[in-house]
Chimera marker file (.cmm) of the C-alpha trace (Angstrom):
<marker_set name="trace">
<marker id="1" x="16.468" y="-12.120" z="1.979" r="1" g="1" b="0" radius="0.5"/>
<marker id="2" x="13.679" y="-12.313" z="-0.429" r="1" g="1" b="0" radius="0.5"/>
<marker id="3" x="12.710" y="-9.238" z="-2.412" r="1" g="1" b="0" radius="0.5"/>
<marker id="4" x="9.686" y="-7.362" z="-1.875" r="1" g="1" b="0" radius="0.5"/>
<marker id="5" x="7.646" y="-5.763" z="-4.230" r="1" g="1" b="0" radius="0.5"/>
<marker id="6" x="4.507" y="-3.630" z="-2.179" r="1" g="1" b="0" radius="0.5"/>
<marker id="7" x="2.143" y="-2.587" z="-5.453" r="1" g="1" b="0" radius="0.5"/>
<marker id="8" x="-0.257" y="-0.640" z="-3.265" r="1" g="1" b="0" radius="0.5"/>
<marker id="9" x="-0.497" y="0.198" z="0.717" r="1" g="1" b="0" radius="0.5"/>
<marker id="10" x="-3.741" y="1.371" z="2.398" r="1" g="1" b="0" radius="0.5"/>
<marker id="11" x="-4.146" y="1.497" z="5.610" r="1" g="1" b="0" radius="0.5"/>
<marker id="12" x="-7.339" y="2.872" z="7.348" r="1" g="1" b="0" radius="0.5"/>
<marker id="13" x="-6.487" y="4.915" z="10.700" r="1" g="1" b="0" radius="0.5"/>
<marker id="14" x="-9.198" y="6.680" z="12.131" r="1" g="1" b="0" radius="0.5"/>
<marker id="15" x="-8.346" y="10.078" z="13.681" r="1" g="1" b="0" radius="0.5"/>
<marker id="16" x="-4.610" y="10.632" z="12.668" r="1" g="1" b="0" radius="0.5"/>
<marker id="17" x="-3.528" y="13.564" z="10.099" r="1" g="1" b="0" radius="0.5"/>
<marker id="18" x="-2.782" y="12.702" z="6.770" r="1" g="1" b="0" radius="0.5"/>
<marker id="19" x="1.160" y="13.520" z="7.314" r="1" g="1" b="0" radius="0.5"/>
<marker id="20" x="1.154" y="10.636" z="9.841" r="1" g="1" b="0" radius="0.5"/>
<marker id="21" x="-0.573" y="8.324" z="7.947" r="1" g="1" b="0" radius="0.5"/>
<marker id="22" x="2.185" y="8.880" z="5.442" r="1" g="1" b="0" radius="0.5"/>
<marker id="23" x="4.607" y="8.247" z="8.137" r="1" g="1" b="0" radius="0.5"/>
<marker id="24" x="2.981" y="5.071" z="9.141" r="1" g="1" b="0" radius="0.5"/>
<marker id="25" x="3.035" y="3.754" z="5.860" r="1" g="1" b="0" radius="0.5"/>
<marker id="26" x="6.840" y="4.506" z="4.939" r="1" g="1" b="0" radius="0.5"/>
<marker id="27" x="7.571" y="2.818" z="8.620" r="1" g="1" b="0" radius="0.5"/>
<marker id="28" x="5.188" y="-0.036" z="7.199" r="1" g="1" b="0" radius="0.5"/>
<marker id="29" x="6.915" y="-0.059" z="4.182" r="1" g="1" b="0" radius="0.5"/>
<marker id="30" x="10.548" y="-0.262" z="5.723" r="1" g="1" b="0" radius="0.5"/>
<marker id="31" x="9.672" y="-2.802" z="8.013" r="1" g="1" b="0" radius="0.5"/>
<marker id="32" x="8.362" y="-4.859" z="5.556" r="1" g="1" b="0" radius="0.5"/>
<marker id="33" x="11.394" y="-4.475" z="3.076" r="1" g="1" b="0" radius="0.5"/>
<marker id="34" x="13.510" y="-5.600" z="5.553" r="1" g="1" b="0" radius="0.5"/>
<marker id="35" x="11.836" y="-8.268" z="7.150" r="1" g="1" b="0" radius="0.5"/>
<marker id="36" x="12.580" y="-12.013" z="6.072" r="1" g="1" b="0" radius="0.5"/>
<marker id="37" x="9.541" y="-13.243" z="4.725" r="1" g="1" b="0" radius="0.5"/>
<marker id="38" x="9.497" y="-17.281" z="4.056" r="1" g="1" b="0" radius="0.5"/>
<marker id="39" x="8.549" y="-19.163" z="2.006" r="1" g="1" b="0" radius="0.5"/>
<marker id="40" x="8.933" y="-16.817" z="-0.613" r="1" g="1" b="0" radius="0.5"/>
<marker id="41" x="5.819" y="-15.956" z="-2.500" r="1" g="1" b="0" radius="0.5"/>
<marker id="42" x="3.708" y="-13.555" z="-4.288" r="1" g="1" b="0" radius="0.5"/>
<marker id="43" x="0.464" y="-12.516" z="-2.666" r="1" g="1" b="0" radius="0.5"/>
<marker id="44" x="-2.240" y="-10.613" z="-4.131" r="1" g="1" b="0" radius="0.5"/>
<marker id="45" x="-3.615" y="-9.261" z="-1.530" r="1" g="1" b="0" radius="0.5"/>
<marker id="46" x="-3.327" y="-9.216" z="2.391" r="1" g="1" b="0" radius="0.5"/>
<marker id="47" x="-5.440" y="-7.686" z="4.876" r="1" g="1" b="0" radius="0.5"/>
<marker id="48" x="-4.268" y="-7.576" z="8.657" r="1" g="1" b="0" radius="0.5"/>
<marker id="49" x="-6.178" y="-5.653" z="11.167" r="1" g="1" b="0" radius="0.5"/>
<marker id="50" x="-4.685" y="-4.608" z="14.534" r="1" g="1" b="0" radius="0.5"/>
<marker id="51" x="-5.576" y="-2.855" z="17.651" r="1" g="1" b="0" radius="0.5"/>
<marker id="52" x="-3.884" y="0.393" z="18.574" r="1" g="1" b="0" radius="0.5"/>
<marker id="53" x="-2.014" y="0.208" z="21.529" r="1" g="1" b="0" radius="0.5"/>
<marker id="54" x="-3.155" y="2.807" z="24.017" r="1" g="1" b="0" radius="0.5"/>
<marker id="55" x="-0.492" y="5.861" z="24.393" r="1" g="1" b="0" radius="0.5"/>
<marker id="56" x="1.329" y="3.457" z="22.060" r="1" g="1" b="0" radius="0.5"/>
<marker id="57" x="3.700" y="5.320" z="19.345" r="1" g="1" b="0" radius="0.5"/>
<marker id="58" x="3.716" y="4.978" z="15.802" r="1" g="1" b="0" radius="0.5"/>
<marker id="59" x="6.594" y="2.860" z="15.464" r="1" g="1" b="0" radius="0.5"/>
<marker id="60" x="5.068" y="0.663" z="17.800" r="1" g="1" b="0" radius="0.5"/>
<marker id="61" x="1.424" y="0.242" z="15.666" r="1" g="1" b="0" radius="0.5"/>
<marker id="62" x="3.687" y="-0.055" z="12.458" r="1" g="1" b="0" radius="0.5"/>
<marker id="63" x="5.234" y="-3.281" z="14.410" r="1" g="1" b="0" radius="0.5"/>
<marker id="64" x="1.974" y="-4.350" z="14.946" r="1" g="1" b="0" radius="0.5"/>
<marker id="65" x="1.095" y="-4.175" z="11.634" r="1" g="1" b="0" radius="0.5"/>
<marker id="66" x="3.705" y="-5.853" z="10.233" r="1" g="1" b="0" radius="0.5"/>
<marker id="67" x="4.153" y="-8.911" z="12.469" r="1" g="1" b="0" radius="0.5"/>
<marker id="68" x="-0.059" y="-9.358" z="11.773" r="1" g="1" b="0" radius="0.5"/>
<marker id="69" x="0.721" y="-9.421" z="8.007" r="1" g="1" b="0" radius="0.5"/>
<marker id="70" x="3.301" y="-11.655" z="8.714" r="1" g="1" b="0" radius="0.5"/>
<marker id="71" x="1.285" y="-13.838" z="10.453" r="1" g="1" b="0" radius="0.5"/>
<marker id="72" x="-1.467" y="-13.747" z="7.575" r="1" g="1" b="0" radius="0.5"/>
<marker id="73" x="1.284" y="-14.516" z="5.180" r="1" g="1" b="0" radius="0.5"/>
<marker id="74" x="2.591" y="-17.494" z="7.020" r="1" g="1" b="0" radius="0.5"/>
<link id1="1" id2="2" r="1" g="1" b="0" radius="0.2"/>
<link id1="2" id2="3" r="1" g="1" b="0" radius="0.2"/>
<link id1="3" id2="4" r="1" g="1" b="0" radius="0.2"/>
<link id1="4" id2="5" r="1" g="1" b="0" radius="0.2"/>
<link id1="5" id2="6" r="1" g="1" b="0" radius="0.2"/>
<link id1="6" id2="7" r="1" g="1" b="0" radius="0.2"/>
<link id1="7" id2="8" r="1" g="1" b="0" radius="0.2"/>
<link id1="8" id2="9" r="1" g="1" b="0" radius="0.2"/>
<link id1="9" id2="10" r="1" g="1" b="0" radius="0.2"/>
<link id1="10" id2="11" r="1" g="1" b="0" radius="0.2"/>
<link id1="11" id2="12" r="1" g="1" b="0" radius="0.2"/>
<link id1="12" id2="13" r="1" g="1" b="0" radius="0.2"/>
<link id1="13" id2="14" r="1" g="1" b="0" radius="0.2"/>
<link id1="14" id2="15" r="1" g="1" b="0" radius="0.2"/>
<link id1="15" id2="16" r="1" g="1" b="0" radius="0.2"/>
<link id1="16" id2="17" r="1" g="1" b="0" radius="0.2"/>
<link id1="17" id2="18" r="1" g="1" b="0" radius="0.2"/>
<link id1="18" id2="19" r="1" g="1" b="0" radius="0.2"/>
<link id1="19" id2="20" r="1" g="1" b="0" radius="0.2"/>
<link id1="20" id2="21" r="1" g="1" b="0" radius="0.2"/>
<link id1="21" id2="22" r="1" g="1" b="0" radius="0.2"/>
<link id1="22" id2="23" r="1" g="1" b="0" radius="0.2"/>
<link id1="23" id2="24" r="1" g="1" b="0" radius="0.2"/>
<link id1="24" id2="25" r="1" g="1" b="0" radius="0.2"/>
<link id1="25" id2="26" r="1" g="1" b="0" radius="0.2"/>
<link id1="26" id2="27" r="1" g="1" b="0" radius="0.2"/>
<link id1="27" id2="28" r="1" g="1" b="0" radius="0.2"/>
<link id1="28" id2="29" r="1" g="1" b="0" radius="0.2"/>
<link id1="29" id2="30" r="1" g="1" b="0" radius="0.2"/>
<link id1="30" id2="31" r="1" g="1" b="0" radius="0.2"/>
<link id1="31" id2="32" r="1" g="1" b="0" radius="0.2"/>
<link id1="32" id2="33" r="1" g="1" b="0" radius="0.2"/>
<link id1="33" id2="34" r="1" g="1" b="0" radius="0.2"/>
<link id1="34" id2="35" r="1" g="1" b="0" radius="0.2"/>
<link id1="35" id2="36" r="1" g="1" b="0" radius="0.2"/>
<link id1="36" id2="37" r="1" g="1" b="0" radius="0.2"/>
<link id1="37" id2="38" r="1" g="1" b="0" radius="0.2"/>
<link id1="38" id2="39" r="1" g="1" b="0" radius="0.2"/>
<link id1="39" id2="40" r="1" g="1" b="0" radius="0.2"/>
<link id1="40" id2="41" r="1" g="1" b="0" radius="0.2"/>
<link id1="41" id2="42" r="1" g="1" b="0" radius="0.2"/>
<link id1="42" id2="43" r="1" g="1" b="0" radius="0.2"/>
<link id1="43" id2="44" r="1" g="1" b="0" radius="0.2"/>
<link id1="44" id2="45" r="1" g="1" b="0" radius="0.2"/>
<link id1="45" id2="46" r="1" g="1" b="0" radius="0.2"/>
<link id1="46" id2="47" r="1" g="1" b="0" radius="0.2"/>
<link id1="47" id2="48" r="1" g="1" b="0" radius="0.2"/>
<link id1="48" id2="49" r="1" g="1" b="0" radius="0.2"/>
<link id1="49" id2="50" r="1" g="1" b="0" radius="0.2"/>
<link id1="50" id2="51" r="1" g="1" b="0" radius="0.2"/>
<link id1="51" id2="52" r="1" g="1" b="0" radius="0.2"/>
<link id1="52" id2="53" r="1" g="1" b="0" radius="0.2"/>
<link id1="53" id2="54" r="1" g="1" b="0" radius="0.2"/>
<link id1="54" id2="55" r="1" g="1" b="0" radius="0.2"/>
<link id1="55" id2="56" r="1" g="1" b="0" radius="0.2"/>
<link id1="56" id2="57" r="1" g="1" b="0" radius="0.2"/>
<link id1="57" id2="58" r="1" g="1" b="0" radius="0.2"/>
<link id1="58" id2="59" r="1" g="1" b="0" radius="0.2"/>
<link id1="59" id2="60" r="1" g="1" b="0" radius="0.2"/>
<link id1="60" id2="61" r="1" g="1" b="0" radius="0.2"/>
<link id1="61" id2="62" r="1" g="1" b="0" radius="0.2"/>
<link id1="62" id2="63" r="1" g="1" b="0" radius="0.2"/>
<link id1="63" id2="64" r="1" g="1" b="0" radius="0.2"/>
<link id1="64" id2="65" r="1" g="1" b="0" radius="0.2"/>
<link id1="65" id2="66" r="1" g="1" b="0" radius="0.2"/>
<link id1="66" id2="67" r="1" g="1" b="0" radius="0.2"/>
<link id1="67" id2="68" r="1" g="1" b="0" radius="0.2"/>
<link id1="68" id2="69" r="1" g="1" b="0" radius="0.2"/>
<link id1="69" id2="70" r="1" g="1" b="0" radius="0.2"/>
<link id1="70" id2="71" r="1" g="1" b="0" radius="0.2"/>
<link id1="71" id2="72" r="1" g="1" b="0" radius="0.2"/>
<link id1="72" id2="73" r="1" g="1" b="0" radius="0.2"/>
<link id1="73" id2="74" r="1" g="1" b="0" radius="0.2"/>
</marker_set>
């Protein structure tokens, strides 16, 4: 598994607290960490936007997120 090394997070989420936004981006964070990311390589900077799913949870828009920077990294 390749290492990953996330020098700054933002994400912009209208109309949550700032506790959850703080809990999206650990669950961002952790998903990324763990997720096999090929071909290895460094990336200076990535920007993935996603649509909320409606009633959707949090662990469910941090999935989103991820899989989109995925895809943006592929």
């Amino acid at each position: 598994m390749a290492d990953v090394e996330i020098g700054r997070l933002s994400l912009e989420v209208p109309g949550i607290e700032p506790e959850q936004g703080r809990r999206l981006g650990e669950m961002v964070a952790k998903r990324l960490a763990a997720a096999r990311l090929s071909p290895a390589r460094s990336v200076e900077r990535v920007h993935a936007t996603v649509a909320a799913p409606a009633g959707g949870s949090f662990e469910q828009l941090a999935d989103l997120i991820v899989a989109e920077i995925r895809r943006s990294m592929a």
